[in-house]
Backbone as numpy.savetxt, mean C-alpha at the origin, in Angstrom:
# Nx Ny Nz CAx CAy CAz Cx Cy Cz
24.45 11.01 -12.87 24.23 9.81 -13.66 23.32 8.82 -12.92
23.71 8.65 -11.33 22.74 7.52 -10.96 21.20 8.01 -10.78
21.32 9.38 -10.66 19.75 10.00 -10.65 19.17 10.08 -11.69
19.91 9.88 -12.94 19.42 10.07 -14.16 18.60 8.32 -14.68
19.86 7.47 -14.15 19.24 6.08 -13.93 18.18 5.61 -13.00
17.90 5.99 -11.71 16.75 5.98 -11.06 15.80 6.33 -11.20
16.10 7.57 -11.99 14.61 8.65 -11.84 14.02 8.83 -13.43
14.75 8.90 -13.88 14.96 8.63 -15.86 14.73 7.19 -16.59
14.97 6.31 -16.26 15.21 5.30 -17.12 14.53 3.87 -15.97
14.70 4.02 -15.11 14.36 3.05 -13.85 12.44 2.91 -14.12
11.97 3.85 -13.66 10.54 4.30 -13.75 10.18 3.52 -15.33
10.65 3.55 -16.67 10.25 3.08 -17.64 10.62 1.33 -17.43
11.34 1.56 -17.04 11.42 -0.19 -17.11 10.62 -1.05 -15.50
10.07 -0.22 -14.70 8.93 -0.79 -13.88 7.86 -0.86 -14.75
7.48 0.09 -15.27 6.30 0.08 -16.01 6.27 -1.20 -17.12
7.03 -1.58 -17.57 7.17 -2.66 -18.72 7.29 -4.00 -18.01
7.87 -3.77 -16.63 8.37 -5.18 -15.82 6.84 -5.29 -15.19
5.92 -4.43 -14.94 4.78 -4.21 -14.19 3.32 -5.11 -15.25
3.69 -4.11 -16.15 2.56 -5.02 -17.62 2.70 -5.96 -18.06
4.46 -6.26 -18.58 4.30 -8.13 -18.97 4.36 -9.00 -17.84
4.53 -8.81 -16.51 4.44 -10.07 -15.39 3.44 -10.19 -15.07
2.66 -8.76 -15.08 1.10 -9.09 -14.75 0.53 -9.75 -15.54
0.59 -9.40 -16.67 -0.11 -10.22 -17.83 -0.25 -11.47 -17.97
1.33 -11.68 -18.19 2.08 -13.43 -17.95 1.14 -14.67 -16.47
1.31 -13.63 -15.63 0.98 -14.57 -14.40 -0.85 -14.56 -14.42
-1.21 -13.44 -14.96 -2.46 -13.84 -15.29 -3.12 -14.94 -15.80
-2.12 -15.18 -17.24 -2.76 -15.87 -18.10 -2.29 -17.27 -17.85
-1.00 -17.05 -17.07 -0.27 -18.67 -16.63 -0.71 -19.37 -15.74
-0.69 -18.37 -14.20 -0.62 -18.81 -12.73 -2.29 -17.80 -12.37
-3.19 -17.87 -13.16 -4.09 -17.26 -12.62 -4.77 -17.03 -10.96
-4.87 -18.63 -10.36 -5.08 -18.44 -9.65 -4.32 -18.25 -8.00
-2.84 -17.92 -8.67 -2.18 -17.00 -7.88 -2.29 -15.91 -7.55
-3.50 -15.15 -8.38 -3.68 -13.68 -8.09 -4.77 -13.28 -6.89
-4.31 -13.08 -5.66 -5.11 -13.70 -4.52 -4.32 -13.32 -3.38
-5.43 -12.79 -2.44 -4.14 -11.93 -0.92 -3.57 -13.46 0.10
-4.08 -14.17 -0.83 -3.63 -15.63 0.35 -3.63 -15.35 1.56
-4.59 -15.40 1.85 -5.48 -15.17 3.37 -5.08 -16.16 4.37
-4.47 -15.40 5.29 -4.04 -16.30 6.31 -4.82 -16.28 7.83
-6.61 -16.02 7.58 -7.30 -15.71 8.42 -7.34 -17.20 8.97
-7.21 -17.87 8.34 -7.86 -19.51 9.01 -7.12 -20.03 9.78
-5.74 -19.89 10.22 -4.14 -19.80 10.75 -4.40 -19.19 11.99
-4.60 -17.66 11.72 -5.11 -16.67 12.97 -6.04 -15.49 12.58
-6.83 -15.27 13.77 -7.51 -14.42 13.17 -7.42 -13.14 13.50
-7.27 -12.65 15.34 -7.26 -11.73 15.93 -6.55 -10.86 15.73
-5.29 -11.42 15.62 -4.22 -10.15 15.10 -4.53 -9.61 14.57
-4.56 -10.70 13.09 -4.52 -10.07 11.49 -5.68 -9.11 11.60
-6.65 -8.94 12.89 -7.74 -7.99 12.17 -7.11 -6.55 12.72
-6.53 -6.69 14.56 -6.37 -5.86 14.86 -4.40 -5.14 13.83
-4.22 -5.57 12.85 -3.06 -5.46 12.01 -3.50 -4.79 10.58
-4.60 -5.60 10.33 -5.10 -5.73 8.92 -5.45 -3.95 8.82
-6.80 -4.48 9.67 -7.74 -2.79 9.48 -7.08 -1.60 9.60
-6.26 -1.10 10.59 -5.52 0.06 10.32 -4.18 -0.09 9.56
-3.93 -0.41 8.83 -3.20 -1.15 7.62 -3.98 -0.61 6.76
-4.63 -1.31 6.54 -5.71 -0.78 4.99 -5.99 0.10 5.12
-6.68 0.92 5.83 -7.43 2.44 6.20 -6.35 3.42 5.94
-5.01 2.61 6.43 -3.61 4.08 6.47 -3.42 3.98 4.78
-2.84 2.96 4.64 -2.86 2.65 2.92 -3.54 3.10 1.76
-4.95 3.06 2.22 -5.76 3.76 1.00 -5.88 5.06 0.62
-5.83 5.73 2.56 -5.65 7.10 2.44 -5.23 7.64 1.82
-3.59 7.23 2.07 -2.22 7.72 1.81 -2.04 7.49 -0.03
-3.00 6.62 -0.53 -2.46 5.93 -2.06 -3.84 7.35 -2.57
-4.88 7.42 -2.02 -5.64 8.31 -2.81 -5.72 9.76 -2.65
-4.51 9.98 -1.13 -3.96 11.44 -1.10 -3.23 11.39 -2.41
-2.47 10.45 -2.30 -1.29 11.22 -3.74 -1.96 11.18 -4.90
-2.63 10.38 -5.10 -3.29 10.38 -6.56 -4.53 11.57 -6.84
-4.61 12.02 -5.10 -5.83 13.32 -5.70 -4.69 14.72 -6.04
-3.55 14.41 -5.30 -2.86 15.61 -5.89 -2.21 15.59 -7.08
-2.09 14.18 -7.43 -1.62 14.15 -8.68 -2.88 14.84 -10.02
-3.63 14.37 -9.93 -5.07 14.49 -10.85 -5.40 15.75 -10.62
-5.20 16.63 -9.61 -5.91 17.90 -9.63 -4.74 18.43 -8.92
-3.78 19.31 -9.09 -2.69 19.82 -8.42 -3.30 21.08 -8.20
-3.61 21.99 -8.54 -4.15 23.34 -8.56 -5.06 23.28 -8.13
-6.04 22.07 -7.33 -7.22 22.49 -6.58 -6.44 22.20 -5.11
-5.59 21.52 -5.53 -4.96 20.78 -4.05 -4.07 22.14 -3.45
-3.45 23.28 -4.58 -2.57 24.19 -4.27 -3.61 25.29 -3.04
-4.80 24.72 -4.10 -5.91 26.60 -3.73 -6.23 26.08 -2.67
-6.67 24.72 -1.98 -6.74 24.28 -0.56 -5.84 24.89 0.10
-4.92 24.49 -0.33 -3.30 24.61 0.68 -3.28 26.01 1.02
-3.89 27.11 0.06 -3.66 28.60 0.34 -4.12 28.84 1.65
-5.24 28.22 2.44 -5.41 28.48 3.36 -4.87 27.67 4.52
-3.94 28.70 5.69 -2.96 27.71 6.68 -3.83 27.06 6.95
-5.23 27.39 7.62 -5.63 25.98 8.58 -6.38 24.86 7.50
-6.70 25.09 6.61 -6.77 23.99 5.48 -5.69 23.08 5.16
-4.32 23.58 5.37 -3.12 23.00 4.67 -2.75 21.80 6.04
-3.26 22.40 7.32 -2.71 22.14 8.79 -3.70 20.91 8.62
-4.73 20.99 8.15 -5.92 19.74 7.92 -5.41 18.69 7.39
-4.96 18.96 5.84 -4.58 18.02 5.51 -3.09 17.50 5.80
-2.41 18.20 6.34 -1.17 17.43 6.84 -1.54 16.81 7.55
-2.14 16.89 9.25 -2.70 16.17 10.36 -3.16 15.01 9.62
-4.04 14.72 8.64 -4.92 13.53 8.12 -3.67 13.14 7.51
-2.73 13.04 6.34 -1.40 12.77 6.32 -1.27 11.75 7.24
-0.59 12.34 7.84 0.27 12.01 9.14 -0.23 10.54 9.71
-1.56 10.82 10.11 -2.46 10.29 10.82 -2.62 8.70 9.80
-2.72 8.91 8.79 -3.00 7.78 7.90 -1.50 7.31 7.40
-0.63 7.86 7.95 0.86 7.36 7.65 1.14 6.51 8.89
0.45 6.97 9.75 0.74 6.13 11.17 0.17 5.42 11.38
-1.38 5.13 10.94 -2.18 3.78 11.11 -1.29 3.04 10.18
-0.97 3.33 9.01 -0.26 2.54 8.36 0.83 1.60 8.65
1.36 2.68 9.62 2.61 2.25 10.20 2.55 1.28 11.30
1.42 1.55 11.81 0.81 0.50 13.54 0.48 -1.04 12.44
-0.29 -0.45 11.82 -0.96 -2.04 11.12 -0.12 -3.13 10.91
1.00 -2.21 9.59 2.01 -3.01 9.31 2.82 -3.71 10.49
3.13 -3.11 11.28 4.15 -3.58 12.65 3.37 -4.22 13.08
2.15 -4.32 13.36 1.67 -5.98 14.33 1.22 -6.62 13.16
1.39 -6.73 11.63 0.77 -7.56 10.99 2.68 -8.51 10.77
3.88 -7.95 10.92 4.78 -8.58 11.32 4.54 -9.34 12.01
4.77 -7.97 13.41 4.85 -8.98 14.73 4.08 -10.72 14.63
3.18 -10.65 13.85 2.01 -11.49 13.51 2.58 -12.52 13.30
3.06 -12.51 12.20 3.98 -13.37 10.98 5.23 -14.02 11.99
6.02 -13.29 12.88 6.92 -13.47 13.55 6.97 -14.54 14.86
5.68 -14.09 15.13 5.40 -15.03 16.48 4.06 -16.38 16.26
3.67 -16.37 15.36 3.06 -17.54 15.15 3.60 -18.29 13.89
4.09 -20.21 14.50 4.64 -20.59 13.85 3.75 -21.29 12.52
2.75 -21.16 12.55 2.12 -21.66 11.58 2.10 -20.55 10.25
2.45 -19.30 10.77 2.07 -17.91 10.07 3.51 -18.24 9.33
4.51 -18.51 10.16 6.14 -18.41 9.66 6.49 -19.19 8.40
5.58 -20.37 8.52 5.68 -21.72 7.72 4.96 -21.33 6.50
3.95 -20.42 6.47 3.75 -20.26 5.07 4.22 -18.72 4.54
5.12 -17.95 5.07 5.62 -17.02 4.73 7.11 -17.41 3.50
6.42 -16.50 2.73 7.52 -16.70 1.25 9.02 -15.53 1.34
9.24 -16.18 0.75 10.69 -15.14 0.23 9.90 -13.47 0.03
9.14 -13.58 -1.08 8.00 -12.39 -1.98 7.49 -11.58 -0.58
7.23 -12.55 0.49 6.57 -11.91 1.30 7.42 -11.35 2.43
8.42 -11.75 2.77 9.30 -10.86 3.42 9.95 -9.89 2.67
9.69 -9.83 1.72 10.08 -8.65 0.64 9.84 -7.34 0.69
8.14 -7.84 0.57 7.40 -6.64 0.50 6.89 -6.21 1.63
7.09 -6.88 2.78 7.09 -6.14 3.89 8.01 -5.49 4.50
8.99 -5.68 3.62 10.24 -4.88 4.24 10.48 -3.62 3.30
9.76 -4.08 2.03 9.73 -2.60 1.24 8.63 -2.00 1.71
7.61 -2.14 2.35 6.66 -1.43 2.86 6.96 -0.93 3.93
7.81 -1.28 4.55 8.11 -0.73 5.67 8.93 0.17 5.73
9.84 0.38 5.07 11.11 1.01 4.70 10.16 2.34 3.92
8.99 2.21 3.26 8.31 3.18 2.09 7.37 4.26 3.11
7.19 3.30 4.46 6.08 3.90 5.12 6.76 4.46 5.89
8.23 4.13 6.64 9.22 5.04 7.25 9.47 6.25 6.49
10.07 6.14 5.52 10.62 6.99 4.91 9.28 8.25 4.43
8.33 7.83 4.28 7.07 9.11 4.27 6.75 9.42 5.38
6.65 9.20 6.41 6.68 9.83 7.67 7.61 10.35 8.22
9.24 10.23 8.21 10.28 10.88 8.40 10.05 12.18 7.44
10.09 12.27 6.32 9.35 13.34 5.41 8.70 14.03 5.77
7.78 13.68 5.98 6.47 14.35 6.98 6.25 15.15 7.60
7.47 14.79 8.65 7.77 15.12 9.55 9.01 16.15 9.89
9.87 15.97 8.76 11.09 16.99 9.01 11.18 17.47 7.61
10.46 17.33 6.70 10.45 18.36 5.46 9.12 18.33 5.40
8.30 19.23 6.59 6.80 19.57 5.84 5.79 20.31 4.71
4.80 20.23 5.01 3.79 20.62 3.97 4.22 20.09 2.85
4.11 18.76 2.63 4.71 18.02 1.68 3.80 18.31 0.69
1.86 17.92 1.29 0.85 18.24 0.01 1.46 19.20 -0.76
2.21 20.17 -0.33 2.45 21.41 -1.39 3.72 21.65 -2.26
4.48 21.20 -1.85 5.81 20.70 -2.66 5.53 19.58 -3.09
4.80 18.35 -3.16 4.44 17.50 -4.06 3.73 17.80 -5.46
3.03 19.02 -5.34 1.97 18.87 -6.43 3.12 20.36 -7.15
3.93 20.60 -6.97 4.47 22.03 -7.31 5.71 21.30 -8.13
6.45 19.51 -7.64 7.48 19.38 -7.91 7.73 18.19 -8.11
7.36 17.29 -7.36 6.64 15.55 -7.77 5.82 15.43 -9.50
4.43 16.64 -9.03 3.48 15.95 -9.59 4.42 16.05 -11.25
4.92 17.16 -11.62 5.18 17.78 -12.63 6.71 17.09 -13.34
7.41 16.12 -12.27 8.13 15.10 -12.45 7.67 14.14 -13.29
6.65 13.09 -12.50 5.72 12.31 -12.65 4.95 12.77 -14.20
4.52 13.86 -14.60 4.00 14.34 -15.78 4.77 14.14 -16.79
5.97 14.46 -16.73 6.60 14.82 -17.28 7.33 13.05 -18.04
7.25 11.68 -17.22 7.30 10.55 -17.66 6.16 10.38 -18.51
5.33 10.48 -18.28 3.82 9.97 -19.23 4.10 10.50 -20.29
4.82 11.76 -20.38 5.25 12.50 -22.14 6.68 11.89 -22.99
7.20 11.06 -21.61 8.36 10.53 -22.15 9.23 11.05 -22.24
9.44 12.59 -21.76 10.37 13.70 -21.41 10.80 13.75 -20.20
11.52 12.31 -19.10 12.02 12.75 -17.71 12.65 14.13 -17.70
11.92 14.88 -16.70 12.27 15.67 -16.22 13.06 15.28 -14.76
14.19 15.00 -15.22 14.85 14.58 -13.80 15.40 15.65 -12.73
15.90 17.03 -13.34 15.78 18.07 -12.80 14.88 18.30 -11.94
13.83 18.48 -12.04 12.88 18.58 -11.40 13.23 18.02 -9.61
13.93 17.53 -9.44 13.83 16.66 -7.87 15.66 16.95 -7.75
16.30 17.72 -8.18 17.54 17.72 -7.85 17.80 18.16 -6.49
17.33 19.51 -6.48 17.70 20.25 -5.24 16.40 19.60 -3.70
15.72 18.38 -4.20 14.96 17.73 -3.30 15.82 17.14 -1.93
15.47 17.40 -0.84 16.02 16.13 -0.18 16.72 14.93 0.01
17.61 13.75 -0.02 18.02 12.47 -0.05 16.67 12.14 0.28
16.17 12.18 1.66 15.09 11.07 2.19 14.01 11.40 1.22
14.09 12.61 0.89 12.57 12.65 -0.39 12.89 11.81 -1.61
14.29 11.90 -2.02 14.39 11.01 -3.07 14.27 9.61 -3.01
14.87 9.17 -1.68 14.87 8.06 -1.51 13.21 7.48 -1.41
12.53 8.11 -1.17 11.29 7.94 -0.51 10.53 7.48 -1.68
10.72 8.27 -3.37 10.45 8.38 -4.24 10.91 7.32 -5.39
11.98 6.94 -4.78 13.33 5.54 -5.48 12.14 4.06 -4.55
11.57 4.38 -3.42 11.58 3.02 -3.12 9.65 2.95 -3.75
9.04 4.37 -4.07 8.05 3.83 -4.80 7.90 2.99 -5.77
8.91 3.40 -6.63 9.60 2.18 -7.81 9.59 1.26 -7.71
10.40 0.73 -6.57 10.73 -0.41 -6.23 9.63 -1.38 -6.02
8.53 -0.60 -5.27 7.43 -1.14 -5.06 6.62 -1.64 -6.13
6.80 -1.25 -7.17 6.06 -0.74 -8.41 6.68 -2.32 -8.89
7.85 -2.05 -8.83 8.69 -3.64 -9.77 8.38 -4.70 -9.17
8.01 -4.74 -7.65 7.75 -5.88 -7.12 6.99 -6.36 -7.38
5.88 -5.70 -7.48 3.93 -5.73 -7.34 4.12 -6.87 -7.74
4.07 -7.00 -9.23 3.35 -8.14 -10.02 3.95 -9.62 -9.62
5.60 -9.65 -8.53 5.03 -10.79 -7.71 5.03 -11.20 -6.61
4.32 -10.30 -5.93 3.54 -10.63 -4.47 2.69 -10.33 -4.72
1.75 -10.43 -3.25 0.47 -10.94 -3.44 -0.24 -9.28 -3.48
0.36 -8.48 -3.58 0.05 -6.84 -4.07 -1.30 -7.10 -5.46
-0.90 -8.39 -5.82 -1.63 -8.38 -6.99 -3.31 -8.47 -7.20
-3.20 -9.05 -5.50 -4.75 -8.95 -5.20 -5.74 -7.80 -5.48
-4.81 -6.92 -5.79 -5.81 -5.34 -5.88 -6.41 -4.68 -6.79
-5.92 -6.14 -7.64 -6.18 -5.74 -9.16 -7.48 -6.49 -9.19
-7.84 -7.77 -8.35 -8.77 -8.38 -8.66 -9.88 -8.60 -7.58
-9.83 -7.16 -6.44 -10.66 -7.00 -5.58 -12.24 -6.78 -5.62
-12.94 -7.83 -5.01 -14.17 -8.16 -5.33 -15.21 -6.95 -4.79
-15.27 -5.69 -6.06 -15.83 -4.66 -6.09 -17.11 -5.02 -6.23
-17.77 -5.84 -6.92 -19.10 -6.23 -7.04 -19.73 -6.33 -6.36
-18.94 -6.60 -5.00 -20.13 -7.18 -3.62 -20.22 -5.99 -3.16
-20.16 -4.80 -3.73 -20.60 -3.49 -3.00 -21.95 -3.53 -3.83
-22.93 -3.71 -4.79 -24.03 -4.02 -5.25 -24.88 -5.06 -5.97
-24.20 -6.39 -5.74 -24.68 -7.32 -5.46 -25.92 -7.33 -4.65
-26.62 -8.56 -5.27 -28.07 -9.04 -3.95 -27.24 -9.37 -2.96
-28.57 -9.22 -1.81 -27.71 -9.89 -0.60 -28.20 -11.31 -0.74
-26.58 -12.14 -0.18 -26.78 -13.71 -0.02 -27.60 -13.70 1.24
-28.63 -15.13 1.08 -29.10 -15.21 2.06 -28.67 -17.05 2.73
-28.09 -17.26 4.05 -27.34 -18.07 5.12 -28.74 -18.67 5.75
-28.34 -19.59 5.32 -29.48 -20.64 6.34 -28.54 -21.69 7.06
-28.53 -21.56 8.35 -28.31 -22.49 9.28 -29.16 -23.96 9.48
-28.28 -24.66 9.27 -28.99 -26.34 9.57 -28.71 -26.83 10.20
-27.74 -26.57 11.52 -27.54 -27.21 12.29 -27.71 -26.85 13.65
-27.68 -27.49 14.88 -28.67 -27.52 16.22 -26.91 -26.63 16.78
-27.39 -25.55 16.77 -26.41 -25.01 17.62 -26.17 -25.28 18.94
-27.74 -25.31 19.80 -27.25 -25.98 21.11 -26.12 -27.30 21.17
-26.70 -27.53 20.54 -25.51 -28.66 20.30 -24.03 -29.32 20.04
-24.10 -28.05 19.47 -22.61 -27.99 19.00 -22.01 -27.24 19.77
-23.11 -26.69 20.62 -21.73 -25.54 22.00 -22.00 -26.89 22.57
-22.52 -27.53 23.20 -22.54 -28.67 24.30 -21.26 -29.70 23.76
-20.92 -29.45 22.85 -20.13 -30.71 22.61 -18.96 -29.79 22.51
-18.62 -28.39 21.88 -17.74 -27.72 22.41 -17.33 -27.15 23.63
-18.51 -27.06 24.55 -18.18 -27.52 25.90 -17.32 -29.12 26.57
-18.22 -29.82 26.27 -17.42 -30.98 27.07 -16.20 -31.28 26.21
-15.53 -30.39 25.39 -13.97 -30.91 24.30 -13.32 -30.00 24.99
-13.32 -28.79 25.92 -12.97 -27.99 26.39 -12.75 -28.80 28.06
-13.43 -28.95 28.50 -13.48 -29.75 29.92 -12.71 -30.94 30.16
């Protein structure tokens, strides 16, 4: 029964909690939709936090979605061991930048008090569901392998099987706990999105990949302004 509620009925009501909050906060709180950048606060961390953060993240979001979209090209890869050994290693590898990023983009949050002061409820949220999402796929990983291939054989066909509106909840019975669980806190993630700042991703400024380039004109006497940032230092 509770798998039938998690995995059956849970998944439809993210999806509905996912479209009208997005919508709502769109049209209400627009310009809430925004990673609220806390570069101006600090900067160093957040980069050495940020960048392998994002790099593990994207990986890991467009591994699953290439096995989702093409399962049978992802299988005929997998036929070959050192192909399959490839993409687990890259896996792995992008589960763990993930995992480094996130932990000093904490640590971040934790030890600078200016960082603490604008940290929300939303935002200790979702870093604790991210963290808990990025554990739990690397424990996976790691002690129930070749996941690429039991994902696209038993996930993907789960997952299919909602879009027809036919949970196949069977499908994941004889799975793992930590796989299920792993799979319960995607959800979760899913329900949160629309309010934290997850929402930024919807409105990521793709354009400036072919855009003109801006062109920066400096007007002011730089010597100058180190000389006077010199003697404020002294």
């Amino acid at each position: 029964m509770i798998e039938n509620i998690v995995f059956g009925a849970f998944p439809y009501v993210v999806v509905v909690l996912f479209l009208f909050v997005t919508i709502q906060r769109y049209r209400a709180r627009g310009f809430t939709v925004t990673s609220l950048s806390s570069q101006f606060l600090e900067s160093r961390a957040l980069y050495w936090g940020s960048l392998p953060f994002h790099i593990g993240i994207i990986l890991l979001f467009f591994g699953h979605f290439i096995g989702f979209l093409i399962p049978r090209e992802v299988m005929a890869w997998n036929a070959s061991p050192l192909r399959l050994v490839v993409l687990e290693v890259t896996a792995l590898a992008a589960g763990l930048l993930a995992l480094v990023g996130l932990v000093l983009l904490i640590l971040r949050r934790l030890t600078h008090a200016r960082l603490r002061a604008v940290t929300s409820n939303a935002d200790t949220l979702l870093y604790a569901v991210l963290l808990a999402q990025i554990a739990t796929g690397l424990y996976v990983a790691l002690v129930h392998r070749w996941g690429s291939s039991w994902y696209t054989a038993v996930a993907v066909p789960y997952l299919k099987s909602l879009f027809v509106l036919e949970p196949n909840v069977k499908l994941l019975a004889d799975l793992p706990l930590m796989v299920k669980v792993h799979i319960a806190g995607a959800w979760v993630l899913f329900a949160i999105f629309p309010f934290t700042r997850l929402m930024h991703i919807l409105v990521a400024p793709v354009p400036y990949l072919w855009r003109q380039t801006q062109v920066v004109i400096w007007n002011r006497d730089r010597r100058k302004l180190r000389r006077v940032a010199a003697n404020e230092k002294t």
